[in-house]
N, C-alpha and C positions, 0 to 999 in steps of 0.2 A: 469489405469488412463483413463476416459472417453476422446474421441479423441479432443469434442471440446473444455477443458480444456487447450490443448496443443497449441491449434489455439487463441483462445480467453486471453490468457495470453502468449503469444509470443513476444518478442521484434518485431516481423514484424504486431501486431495487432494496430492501428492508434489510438493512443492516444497521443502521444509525449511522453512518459515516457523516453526518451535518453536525453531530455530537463533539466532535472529536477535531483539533486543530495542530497537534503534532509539535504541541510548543508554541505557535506563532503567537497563543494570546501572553504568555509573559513578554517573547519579545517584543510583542506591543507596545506593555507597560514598563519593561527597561528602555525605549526607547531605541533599540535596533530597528525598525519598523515603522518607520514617518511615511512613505510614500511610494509610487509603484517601482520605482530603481531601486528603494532598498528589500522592497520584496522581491522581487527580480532574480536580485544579487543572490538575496538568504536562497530563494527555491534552487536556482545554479548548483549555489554547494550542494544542497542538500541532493540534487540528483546527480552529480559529480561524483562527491561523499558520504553520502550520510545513506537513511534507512532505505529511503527508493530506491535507491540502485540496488543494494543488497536485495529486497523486496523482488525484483526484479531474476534475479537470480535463484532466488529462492523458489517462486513461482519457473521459475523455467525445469528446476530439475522436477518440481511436484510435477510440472506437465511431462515432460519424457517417462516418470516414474509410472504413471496412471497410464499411460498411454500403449506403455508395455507389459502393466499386470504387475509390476516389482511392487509386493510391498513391505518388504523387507527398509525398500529405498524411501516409501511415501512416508516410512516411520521415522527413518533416520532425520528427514528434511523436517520431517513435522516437531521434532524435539529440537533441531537445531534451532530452529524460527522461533520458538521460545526461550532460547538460551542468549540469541542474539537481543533478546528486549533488554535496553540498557535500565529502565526505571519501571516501577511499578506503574505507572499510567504507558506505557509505551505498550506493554503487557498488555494490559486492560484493552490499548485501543485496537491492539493486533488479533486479540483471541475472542473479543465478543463482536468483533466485524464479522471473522474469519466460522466460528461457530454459527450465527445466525443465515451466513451465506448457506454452509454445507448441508443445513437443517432447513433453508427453505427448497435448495434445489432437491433435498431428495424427496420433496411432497411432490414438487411442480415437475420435474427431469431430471429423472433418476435415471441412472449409471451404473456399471460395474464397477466401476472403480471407487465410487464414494462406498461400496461394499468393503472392497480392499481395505480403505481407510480406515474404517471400523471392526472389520478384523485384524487389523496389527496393530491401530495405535486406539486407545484408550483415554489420551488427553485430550487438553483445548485445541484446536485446530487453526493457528493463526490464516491470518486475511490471503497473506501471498500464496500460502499450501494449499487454503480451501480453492483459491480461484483457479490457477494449476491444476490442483487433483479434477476438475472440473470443467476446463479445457480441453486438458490431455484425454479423459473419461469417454468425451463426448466424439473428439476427434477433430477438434477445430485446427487449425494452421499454430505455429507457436509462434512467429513472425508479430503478425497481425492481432494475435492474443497479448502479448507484451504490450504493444503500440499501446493498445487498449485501458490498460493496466495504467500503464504510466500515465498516460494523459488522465486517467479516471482520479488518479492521486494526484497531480497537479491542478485537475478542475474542484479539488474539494478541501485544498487550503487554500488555494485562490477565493473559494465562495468563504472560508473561514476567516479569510483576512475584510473581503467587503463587511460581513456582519459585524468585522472588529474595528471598523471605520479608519482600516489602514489607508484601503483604495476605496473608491466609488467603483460600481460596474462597468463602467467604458473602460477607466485601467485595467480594472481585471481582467476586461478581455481582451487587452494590450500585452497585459503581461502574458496570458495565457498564447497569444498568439506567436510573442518570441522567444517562448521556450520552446517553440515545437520542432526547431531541429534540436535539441538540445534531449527533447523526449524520444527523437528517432533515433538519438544516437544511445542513447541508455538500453531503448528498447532493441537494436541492432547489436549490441555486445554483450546483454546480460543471454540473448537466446546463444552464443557463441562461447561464453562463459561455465566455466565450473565451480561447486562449491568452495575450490580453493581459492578463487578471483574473490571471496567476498573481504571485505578491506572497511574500515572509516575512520573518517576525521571529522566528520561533524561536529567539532565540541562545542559551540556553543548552543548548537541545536539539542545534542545533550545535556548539556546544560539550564537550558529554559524547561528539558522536561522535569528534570527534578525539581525546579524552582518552583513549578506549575501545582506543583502537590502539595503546596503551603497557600499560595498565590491565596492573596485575603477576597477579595471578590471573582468570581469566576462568571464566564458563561459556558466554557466546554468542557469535559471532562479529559481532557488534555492539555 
């Protein structure tokens, strides 16, 4: 695993991603969410159907896009990943991840391609394009970048769900440990994958986020 994989996708990399829980806190409070099999179950869909695997997808063409100079292509991807946020907190948690990423790497490891980025596109830059435009930039593997990715997304609703006292930490790292073929296999088809492969059915996961936008007591901003 290239080292700055591990750096750059690290719960200590400044983005806020502890902020944000992707819906799990309403499903908490409807009660979809008692215990580590029913989070289990929800994370399954969600990276079956829902936004990860798309995410996944999305990040792989930003990686081939940056990696060959097209930014014609890192514009296309970059307006689509914002067209694909189904709710306004889905938005929120995609484009101020994805912005604070591409704005610290170009202090810390700067690229030609996060160049690219800002000479074609002009907007918010969600999480899966910044990370993409910033693999592919650098010249990392896209294999190994994916793995990455996914697991980073499943280790940070997992840590969302302990703080929401779905699971205690030994589960979580139960949970987290039997989804990892499950994460190879996202991350094994989204690098093999084209914009057309993107697909969901996550409804109830969409559904919790819109619910989440009311939800009378909060702790994440998702």
């Amino acid at each position: 695993m290239p080292l700055p994989l591990l750096v750059w996708l690290s719960p200590a990399f400044p983005v806020g991603a502890f902020a944000y829980s992707h819906g799990l806190e309403w499903a908490a409070e409807a009660g979809d969410l008692t215990g580590a099999e029913t989070l289990s179950g929800w994370l399954t869909a969600l990276l079956d159907l829902g936004a990860p695997r798309n995410d996944a997808i999305l990040m792989a063409e930003a990686h081939r896009a940056a990696a060959e100079g097209d930014g014609s292509r890192l514009a296309a991807v970059a307006e689509l990943a914002l067209a694909l946020a189904g709710s306004r907190e889905r938005r929120l948690e995609a484009v101020t991840q994805g912005n604070a990423f591409l704005a610290t790497l170009e202090k810390v490891s700067p690229c030609e391609a996060f160049k690219t980025v800002r000479a074609t596109w002009d907007g918010d830059i969600a999480y899966p394009v910044a990370v993409g435009a910033a693999t592919g930039g650098h010249g990392l593997p896209l294999e190994p970048a994916l793995d990455a990715f996914v697991l980073a997304v499943v280790g940070n609703l997992v840590s969302a769900a302990v703080r929401l006292s779905i699971v205690g930490q030994t589960d979580g790292q139960r949970v987290i440990a039997g989804l990892l073929p499950e994460v190879t296999k996202v991350a094994k088809a989204a690098a093999a994958a084209t914009l057309d492969d993107i697909r969901g059915a996550a409804f109830r996961s969409d559904l919790a986020s819109l619910r989440h936008e009311t939800q009378y007591t909060r702790l994440f901003r998702s």
